[in-house]
OpenMM code with the backbone's topology and positions (N, CA, C; nanometers):
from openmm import Vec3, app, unit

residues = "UNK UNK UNK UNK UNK UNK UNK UNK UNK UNK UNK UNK UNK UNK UNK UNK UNK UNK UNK UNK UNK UNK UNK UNK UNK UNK UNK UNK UNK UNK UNK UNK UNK UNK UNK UNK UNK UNK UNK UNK UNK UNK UNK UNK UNK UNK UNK UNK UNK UNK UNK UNK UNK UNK UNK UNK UNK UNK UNK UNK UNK UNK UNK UNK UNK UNK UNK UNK UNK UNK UNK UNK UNK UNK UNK UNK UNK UNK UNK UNK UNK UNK UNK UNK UNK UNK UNK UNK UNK UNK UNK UNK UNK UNK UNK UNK UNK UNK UNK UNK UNK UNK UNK UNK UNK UNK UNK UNK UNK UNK UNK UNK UNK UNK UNK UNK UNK UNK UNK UNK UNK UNK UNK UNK UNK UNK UNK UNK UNK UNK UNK UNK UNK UNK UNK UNK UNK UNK UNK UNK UNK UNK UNK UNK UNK UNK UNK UNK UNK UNK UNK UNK UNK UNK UNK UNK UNK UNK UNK UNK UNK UNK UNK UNK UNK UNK UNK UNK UNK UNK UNK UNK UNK UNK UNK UNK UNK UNK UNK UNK UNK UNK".split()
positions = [
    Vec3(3.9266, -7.0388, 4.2105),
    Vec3(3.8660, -7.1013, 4.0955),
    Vec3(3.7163, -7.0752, 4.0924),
    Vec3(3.6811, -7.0853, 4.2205),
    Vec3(3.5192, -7.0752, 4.2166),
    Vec3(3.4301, -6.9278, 4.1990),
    Vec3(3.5587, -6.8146, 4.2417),
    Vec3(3.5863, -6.7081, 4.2074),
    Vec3(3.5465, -6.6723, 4.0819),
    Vec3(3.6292, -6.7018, 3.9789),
    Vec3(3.6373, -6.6889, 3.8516),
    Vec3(3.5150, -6.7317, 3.7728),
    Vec3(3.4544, -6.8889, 3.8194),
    Vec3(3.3538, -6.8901, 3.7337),
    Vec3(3.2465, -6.8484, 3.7773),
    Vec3(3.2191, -6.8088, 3.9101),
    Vec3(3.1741, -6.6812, 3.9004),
    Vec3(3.1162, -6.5377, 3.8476),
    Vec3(3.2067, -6.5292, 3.8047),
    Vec3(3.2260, -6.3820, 3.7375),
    Vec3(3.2136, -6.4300, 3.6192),
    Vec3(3.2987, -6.5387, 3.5473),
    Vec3(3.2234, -6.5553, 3.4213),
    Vec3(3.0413, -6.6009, 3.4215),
    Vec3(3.0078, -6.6368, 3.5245),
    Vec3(2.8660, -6.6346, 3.5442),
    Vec3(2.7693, -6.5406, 3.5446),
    Vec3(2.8339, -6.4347, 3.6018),
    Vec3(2.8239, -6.3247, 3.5814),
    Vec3(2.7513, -6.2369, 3.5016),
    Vec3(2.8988, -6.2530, 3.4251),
    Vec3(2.8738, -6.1540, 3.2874),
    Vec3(2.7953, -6.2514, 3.1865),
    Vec3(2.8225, -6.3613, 3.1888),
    Vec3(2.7381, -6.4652, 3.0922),
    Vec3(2.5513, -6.4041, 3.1014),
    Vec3(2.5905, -6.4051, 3.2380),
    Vec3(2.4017, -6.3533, 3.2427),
    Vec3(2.3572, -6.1893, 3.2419),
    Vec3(2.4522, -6.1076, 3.2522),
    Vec3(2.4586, -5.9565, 3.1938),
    Vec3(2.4687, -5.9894, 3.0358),
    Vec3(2.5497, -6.0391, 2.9783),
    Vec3(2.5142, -6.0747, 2.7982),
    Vec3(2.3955, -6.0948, 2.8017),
    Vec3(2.3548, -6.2046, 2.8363),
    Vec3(2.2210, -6.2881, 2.7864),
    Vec3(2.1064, -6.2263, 2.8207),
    Vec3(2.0666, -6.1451, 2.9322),
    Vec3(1.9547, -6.0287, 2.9953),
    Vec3(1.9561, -5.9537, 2.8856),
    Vec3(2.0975, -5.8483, 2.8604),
    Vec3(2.0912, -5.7701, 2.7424),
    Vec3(2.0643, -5.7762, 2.6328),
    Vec3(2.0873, -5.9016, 2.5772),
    Vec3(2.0417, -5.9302, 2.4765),
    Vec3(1.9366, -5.9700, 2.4622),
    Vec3(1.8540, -6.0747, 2.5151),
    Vec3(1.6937, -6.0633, 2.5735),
    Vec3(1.6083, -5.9257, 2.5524),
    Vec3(1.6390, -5.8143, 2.6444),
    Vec3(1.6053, -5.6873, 2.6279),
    Vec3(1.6454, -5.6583, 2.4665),
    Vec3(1.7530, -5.6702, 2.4139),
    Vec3(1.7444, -5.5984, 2.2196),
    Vec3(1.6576, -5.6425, 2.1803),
    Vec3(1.6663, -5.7908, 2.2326),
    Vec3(1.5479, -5.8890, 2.0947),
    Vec3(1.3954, -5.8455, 2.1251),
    Vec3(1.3532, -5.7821, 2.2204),
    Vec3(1.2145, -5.7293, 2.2025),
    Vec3(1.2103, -5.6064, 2.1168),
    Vec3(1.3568, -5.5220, 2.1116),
    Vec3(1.3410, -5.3800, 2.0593),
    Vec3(1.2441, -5.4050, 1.9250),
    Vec3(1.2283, -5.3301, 1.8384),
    Vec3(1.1450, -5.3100, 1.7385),
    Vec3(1.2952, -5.2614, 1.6278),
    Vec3(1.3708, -5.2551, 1.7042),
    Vec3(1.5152, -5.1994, 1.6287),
    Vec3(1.6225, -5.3258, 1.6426),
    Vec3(1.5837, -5.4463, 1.6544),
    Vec3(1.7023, -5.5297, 1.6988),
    Vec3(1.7760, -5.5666, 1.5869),
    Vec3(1.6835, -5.5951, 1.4518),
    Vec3(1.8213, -5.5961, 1.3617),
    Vec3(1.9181, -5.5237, 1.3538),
    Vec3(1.8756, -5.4078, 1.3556),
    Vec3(1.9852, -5.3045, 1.3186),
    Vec3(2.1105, -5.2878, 1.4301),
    Vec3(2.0508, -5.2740, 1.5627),
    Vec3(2.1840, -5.3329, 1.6894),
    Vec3(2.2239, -5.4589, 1.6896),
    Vec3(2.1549, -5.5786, 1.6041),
    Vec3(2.2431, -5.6289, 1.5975),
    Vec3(2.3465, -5.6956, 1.5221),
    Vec3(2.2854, -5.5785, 1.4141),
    Vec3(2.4156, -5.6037, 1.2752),
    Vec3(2.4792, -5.4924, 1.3363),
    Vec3(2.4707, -5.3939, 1.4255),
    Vec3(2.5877, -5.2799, 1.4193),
    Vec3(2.6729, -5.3647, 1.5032),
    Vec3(2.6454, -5.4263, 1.6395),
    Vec3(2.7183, -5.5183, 1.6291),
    Vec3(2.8310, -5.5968, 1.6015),
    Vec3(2.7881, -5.6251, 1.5233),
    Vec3(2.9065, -5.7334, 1.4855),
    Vec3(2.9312, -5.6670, 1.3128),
    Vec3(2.8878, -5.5627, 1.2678),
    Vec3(2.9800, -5.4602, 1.1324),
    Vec3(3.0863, -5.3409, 1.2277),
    Vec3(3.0375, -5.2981, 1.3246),
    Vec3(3.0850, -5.1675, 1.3446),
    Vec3(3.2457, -5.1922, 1.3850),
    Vec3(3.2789, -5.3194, 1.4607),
    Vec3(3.4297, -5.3291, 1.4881),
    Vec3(3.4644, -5.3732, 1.3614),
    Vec3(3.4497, -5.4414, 1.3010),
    Vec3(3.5738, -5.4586, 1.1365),
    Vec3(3.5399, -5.3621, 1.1076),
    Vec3(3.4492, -5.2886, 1.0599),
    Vec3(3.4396, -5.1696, 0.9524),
    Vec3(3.4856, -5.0419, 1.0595),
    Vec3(3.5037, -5.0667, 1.1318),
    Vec3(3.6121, -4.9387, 1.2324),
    Vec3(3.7252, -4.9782, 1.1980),
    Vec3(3.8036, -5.1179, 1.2266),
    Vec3(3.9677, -5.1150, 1.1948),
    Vec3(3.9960, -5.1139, 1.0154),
    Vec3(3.8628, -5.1471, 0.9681),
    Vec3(3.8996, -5.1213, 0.8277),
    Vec3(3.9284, -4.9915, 0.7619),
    Vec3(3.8333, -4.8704, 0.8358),
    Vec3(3.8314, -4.7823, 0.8289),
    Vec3(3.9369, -4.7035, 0.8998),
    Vec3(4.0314, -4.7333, 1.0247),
    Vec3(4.0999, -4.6844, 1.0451),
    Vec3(4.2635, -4.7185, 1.0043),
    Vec3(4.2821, -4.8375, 0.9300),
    Vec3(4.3886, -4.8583, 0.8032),
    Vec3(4.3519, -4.7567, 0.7444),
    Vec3(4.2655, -4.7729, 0.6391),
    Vec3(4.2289, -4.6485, 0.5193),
    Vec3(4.2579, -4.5147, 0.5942),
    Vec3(4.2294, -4.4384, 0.7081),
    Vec3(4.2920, -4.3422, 0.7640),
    Vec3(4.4304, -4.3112, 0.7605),
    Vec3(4.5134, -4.3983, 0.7913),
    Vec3(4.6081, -4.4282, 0.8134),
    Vec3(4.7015, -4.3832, 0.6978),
    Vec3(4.6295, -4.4773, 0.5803),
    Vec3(4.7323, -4.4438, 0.4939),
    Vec3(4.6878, -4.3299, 0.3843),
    Vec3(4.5543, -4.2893, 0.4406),
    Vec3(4.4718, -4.1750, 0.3399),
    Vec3(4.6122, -4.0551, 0.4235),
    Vec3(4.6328, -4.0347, 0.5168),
    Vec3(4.6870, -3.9118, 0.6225),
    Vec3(4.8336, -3.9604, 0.6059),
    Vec3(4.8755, -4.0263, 0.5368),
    Vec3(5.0579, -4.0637, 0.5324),
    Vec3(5.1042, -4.0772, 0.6802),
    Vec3(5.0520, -4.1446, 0.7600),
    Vec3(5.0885, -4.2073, 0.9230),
    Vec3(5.0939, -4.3827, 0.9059),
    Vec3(5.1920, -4.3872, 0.8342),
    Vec3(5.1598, -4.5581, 0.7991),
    Vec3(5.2842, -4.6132, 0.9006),
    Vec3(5.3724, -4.5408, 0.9533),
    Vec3(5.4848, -4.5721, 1.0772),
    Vec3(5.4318, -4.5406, 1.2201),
    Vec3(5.2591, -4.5009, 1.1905),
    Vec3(5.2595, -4.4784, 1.3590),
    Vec3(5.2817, -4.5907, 1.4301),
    Vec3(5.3418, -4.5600, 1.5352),
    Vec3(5.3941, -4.7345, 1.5854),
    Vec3(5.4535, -4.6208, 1.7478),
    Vec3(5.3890, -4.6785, 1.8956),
    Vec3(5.4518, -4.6177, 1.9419),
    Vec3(5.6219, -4.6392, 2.0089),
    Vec3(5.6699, -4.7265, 1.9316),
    Vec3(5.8029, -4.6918, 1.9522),
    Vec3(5.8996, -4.6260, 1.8873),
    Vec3(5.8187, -4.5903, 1.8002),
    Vec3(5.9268, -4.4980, 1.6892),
    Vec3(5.8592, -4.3853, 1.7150),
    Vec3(5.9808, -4.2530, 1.6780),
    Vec3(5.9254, -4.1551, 1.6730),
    Vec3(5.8771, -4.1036, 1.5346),
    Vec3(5.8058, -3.9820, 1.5567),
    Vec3(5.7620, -3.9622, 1.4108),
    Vec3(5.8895, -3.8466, 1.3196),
    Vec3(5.9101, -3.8628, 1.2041),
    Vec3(5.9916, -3.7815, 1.1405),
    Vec3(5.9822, -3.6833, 1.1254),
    Vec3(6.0593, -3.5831, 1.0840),
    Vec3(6.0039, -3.4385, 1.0279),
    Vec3(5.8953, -3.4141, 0.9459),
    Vec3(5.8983, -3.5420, 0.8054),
    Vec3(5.7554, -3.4713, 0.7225),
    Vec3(5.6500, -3.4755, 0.7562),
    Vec3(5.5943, -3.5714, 0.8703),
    Vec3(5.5193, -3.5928, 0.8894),
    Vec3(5.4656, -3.5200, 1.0439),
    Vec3(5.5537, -3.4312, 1.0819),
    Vec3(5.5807, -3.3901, 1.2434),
    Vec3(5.5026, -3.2414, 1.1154),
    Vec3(5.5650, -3.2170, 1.0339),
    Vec3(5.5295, -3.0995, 0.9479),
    Vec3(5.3905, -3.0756, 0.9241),
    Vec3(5.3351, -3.1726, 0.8710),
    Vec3(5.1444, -3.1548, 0.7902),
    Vec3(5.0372, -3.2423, 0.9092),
    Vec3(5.1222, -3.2414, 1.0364),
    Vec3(5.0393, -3.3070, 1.1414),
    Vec3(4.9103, -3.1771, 1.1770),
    Vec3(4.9476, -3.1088, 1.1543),
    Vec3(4.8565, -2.9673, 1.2380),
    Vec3(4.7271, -2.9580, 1.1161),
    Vec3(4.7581, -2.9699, 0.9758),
    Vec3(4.6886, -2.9739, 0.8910),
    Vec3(4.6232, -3.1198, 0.8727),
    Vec3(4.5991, -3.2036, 0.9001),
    Vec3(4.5916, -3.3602, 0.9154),
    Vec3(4.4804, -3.3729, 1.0292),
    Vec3(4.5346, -3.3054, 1.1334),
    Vec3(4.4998, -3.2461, 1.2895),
    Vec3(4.3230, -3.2456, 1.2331),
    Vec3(4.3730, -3.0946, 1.1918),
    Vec3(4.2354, -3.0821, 1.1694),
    Vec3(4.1459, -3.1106, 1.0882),
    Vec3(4.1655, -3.1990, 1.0035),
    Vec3(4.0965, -3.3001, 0.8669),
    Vec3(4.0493, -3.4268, 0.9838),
    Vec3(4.1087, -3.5069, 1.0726),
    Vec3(4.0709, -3.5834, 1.1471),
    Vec3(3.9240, -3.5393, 1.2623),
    Vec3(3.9739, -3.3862, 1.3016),
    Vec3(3.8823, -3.3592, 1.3352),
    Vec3(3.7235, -3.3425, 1.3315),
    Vec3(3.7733, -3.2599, 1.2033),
    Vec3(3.6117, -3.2673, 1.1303),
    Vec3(3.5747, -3.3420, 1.0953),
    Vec3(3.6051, -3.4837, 1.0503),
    Vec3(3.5405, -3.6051, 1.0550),
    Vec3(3.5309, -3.6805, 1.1341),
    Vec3(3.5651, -3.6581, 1.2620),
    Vec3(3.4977, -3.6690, 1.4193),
    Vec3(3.3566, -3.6429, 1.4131),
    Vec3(3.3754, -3.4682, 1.3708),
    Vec3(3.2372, -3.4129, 1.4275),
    Vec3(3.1551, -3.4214, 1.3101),
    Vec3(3.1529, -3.4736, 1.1864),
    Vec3(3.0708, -3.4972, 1.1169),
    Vec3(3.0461, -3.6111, 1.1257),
    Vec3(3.0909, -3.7436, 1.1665),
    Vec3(3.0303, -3.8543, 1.1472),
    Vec3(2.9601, -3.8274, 1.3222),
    Vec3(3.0251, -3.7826, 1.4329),
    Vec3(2.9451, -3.7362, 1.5002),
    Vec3(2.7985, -3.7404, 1.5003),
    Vec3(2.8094, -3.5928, 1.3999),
    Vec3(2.6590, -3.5364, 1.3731),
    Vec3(2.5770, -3.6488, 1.3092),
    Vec3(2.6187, -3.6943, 1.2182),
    Vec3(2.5561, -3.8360, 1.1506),
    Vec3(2.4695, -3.9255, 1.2315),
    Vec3(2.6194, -3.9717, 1.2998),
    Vec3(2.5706, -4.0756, 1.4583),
    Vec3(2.4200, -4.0440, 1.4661),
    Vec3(2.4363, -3.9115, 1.5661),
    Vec3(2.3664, -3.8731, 1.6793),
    Vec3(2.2042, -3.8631, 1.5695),
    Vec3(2.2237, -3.7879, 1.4459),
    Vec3(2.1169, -3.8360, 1.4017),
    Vec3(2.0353, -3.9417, 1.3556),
    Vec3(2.1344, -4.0609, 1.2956),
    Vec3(2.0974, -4.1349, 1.2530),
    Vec3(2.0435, -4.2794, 1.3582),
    Vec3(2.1234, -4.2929, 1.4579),
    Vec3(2.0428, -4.3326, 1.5529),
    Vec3(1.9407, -4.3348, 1.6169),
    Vec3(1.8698, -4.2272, 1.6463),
    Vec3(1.7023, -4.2345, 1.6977),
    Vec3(1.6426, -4.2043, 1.5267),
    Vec3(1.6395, -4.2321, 1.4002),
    Vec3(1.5964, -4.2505, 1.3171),
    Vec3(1.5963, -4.3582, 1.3111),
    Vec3(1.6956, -4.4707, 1.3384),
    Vec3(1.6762, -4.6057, 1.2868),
    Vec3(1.5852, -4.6491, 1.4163),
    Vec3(1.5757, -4.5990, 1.5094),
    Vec3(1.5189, -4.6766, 1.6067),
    Vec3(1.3970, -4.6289, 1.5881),
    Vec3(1.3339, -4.5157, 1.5613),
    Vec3(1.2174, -4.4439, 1.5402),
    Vec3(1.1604, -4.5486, 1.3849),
    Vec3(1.2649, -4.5885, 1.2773),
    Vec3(1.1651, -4.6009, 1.1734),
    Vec3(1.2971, -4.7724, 1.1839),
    Vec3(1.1891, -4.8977, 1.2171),
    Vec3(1.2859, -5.0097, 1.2248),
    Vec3(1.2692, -5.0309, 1.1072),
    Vec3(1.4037, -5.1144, 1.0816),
    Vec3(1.4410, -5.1799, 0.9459),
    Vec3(1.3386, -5.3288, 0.9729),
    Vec3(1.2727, -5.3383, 0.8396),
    Vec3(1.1817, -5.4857, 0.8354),
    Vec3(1.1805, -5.5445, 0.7120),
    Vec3(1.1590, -5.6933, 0.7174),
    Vec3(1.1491, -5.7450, 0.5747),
    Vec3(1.0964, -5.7033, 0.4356),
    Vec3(0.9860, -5.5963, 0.4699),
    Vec3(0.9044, -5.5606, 0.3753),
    Vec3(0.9646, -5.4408, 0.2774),
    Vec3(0.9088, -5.3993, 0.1714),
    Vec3(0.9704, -5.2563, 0.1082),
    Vec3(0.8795, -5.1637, 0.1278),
    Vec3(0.7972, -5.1327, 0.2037),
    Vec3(0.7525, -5.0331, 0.2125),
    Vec3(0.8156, -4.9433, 0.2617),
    Vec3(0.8088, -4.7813, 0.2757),
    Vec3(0.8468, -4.6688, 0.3017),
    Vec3(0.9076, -4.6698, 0.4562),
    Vec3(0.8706, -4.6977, 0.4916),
    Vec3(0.9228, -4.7090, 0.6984),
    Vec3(1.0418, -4.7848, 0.6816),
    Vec3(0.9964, -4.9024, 0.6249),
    Vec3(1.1198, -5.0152, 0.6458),
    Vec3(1.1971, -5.0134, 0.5481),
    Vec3(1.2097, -4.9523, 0.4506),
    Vec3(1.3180, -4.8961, 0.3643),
    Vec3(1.4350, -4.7473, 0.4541),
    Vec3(1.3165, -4.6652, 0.4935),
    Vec3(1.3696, -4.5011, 0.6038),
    Vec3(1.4748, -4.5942, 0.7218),
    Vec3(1.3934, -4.7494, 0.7424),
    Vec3(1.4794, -4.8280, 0.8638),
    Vec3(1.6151, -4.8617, 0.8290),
    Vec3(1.6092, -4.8932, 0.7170),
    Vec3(1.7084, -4.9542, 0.6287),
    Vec3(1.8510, -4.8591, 0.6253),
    Vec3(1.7820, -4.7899, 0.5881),
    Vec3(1.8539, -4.6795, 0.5271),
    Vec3(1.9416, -4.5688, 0.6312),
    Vec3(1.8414, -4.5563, 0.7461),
    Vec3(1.8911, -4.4754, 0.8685),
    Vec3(2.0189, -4.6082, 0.9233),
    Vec3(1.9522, -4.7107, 0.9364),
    Vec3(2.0286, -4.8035, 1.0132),
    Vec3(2.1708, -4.8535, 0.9405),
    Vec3(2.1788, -4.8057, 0.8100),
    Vec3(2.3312, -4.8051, 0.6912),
    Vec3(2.3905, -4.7187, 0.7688),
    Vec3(2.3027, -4.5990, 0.7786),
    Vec3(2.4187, -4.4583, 0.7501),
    Vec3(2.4845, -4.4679, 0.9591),
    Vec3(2.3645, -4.5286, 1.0629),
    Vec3(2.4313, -4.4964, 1.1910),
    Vec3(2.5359, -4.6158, 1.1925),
    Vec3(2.5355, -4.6888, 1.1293),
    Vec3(2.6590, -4.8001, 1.1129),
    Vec3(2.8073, -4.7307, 1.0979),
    Vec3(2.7525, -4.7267, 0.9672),
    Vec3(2.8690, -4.6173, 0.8651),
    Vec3(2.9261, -4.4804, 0.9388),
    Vec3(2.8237, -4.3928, 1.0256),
    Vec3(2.9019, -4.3137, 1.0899),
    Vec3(2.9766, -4.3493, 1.1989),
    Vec3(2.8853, -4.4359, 1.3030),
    Vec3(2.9734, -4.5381, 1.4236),
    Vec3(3.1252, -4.5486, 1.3633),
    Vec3(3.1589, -4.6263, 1.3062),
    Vec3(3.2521, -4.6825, 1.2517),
    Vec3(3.3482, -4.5868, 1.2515),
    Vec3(3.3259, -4.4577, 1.1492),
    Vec3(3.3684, -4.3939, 1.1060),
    Vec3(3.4311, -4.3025, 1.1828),
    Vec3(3.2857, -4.2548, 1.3378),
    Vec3(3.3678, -4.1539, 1.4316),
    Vec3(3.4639, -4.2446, 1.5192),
    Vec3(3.4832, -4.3629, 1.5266),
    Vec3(3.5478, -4.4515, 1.6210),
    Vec3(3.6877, -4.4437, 1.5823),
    Vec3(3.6617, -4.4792, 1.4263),
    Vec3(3.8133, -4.5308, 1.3610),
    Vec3(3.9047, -4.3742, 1.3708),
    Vec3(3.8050, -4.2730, 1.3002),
    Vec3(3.9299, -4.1097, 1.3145),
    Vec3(3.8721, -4.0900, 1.4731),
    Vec3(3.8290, -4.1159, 1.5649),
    Vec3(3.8748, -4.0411, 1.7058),
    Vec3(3.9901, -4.1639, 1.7542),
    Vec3(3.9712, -4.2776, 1.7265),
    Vec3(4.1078, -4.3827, 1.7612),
    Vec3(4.2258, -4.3204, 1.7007),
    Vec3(4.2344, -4.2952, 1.5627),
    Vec3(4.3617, -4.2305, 1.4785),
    Vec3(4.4022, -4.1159, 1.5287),
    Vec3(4.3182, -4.0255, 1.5842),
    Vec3(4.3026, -3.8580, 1.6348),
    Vec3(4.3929, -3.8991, 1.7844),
    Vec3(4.3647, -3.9611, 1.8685),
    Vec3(4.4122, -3.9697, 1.9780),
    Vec3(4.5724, -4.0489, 1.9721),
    Vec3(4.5637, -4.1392, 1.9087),
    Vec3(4.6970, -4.2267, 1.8650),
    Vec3(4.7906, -4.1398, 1.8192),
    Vec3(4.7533, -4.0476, 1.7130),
    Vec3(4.8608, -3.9588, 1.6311),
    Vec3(4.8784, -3.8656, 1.6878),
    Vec3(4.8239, -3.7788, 1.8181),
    Vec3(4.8089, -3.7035, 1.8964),
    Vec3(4.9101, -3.7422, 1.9636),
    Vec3(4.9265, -3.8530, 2.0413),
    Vec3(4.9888, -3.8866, 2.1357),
    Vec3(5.0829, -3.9118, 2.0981),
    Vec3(5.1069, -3.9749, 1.9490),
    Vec3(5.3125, -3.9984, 1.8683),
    Vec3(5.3656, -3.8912, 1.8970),
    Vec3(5.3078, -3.7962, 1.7984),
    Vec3(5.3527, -3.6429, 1.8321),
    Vec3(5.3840, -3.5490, 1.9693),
    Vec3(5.2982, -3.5734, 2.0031),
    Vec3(5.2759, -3.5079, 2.1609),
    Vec3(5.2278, -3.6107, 2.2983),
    Vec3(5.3169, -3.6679, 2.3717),
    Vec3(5.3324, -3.7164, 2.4800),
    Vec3(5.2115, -3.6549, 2.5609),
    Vec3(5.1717, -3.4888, 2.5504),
    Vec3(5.0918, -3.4301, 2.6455),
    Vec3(4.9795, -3.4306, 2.5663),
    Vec3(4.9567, -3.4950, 2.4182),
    Vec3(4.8409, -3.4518, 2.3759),
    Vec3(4.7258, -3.5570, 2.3655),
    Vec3(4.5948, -3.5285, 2.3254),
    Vec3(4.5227, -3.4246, 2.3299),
    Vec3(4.5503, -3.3645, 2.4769),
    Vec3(4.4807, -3.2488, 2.4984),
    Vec3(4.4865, -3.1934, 2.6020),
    Vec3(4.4323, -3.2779, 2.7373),
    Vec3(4.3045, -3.3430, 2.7486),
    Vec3(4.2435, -3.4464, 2.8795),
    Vec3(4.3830, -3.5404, 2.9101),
    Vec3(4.4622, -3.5811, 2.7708),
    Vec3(4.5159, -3.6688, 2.8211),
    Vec3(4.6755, -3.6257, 2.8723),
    Vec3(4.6970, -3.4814, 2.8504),
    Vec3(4.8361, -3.4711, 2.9124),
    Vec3(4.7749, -3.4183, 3.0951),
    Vec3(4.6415, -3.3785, 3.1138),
    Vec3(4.6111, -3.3242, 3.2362),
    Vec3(4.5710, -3.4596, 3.2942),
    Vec3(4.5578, -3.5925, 3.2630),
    Vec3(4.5625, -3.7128, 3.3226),
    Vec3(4.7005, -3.8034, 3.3367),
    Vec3(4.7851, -3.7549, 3.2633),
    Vec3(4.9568, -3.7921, 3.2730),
    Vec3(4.9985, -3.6845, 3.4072),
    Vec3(4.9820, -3.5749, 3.3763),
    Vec3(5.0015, -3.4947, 3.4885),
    Vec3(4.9612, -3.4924, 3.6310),
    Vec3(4.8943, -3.5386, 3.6378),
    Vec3(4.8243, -3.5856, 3.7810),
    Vec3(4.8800, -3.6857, 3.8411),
    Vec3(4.8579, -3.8124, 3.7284),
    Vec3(4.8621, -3.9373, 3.7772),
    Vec3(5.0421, -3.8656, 3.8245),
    Vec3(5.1359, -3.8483, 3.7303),
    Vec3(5.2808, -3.8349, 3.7946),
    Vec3(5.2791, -3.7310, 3.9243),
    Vec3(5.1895, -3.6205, 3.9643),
    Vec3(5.1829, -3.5942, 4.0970),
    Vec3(5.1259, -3.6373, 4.1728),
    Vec3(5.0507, -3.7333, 4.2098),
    Vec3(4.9929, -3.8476, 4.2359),
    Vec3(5.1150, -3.9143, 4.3038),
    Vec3(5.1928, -3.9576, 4.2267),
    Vec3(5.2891, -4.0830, 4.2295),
    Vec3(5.4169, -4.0816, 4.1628),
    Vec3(5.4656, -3.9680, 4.1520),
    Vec3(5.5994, -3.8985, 4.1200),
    Vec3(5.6386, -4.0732, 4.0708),
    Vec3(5.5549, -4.0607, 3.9442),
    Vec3(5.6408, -4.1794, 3.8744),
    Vec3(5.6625, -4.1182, 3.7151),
    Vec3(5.8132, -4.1212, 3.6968),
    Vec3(5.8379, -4.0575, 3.5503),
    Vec3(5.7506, -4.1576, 3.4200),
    Vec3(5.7272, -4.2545, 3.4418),
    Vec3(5.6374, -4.3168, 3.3246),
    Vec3(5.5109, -4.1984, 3.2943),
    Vec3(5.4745, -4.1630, 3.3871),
    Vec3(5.3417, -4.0735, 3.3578),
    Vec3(5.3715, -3.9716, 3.2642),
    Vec3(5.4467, -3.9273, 3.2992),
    Vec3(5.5366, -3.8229, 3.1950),
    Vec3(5.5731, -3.8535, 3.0458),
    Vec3(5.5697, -3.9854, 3.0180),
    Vec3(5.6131, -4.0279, 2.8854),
    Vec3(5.7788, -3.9932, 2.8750),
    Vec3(5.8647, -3.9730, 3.0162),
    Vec3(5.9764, -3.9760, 2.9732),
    Vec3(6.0627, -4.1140, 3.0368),
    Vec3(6.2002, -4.0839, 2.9592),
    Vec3(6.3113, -4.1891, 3.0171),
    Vec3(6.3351, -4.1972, 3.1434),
    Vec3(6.3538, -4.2917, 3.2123),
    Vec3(6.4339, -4.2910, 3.3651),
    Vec3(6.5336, -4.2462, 3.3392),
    Vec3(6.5992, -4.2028, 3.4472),
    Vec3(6.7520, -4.1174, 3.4467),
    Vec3(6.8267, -4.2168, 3.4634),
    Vec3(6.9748, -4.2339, 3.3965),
    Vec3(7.0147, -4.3319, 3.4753),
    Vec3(7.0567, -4.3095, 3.6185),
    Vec3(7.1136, -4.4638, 3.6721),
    Vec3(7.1106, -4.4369, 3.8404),
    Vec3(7.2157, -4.3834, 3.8891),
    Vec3(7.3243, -4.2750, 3.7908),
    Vec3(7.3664, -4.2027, 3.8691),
    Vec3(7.3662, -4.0918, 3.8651),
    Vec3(7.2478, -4.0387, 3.7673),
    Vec3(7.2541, -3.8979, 3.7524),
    Vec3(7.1135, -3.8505, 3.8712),
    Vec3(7.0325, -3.9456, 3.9198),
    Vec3(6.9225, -3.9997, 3.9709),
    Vec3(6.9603, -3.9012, 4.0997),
    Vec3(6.9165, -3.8000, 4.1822),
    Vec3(6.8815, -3.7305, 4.3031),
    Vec3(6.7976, -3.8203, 4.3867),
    Vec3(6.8462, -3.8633, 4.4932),
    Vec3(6.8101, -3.9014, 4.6622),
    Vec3(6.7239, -3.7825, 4.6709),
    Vec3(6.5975, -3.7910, 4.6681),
    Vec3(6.4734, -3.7028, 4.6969),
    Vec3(6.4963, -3.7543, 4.9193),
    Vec3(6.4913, -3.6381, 4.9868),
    Vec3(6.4932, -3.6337, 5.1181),
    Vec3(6.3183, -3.7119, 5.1703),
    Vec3(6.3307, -3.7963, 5.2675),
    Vec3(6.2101, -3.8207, 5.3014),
    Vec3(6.1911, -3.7423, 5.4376),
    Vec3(6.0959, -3.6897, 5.4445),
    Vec3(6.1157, -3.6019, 5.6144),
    Vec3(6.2084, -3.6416, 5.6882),
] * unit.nanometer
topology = app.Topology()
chain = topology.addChain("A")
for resn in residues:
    res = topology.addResidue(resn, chain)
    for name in ("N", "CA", "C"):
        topology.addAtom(name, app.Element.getBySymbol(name[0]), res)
């Protein structure tokens, strides 16, 4: 017990340090509306994926059907590039909002703050929700896919010759081979 609150003691005071440290930034509004916009406007955004790409059954216990096993490769790569464009967005729009902070006033800086600090929201969101959809629909389709993640299934099952790693069925127990131990 004493364990536990502990550790929630912990982290209570890793929150509260960190956040201490934003609130001096010169950028803290903007981290800390991304904050608390970037997770809804990620799952909002990754519904709208969902049903923009006709994957509205991804579910991983079902498998996926033919039409959709069909225009996955073309889909594939529409998810992609809006990886690497909200990407590119990100990566720019972030040391812009922090370079020009968003402030009460309308002058030119704090409007550039404003404005940088919309668009690194809007891309956050955006590369989160299609690399979440990219990897999810990857993996309906393909057990081994993306590629990192079938060479981390693969391991872990030579590792630990456990068929879960594999993404396949157990055998039943009598088709099942007595592996020899020395």
């Amino acid at each position: 017990m004493f364990e536990l609150l502990f550790l929630i003691a912990i982290v209570a005071w890793v929150f509260f340090s960190a956040l201490e440290f934003v609130l001096t930034l010169p950028c803290a509004p903007t981290i800390i509306a991304a904050a608390v916009l970037v997770p809804l406007l990620t799952v909002w955004r990754w519904h709208a994926l969902i049903r923009a790409h006709g994957l509205s059954r991804l579910h991983p216990r079902t498998r996926p059907v033919p039409p959709e096993r069909f225009y996955w490769p073309a889909r594939r790569r529409v998810l992609g590039w809006r990886f690497g464009m909200a990407s590119f967005a990100a990566i720019l729009a972030w040391p812009a909002a922090c370079l020009w902070p968003a402030g009460p006033g309308t002058d030119p800086s704090s409007l550039a703050g404003w404005a940088s600090g919309l668009v690194a929201i809007l891309a956050t969101a955006e590369l989160l929700a299609s690399g979440w959809l990219y990897l999810r629909a990857s993996h309906w389709f393909d057990r081994h896919a993306p590629r990192f993640v079938g060479l981390a299934r693969r391991a872990l099952y030579r590792l630990s010759d456990n068929h879960e790693f594999l993404g396949e069925e157990a055998l039943p127990r009598e088709k099942r081979r007595r592996e020899k131990v020395y």
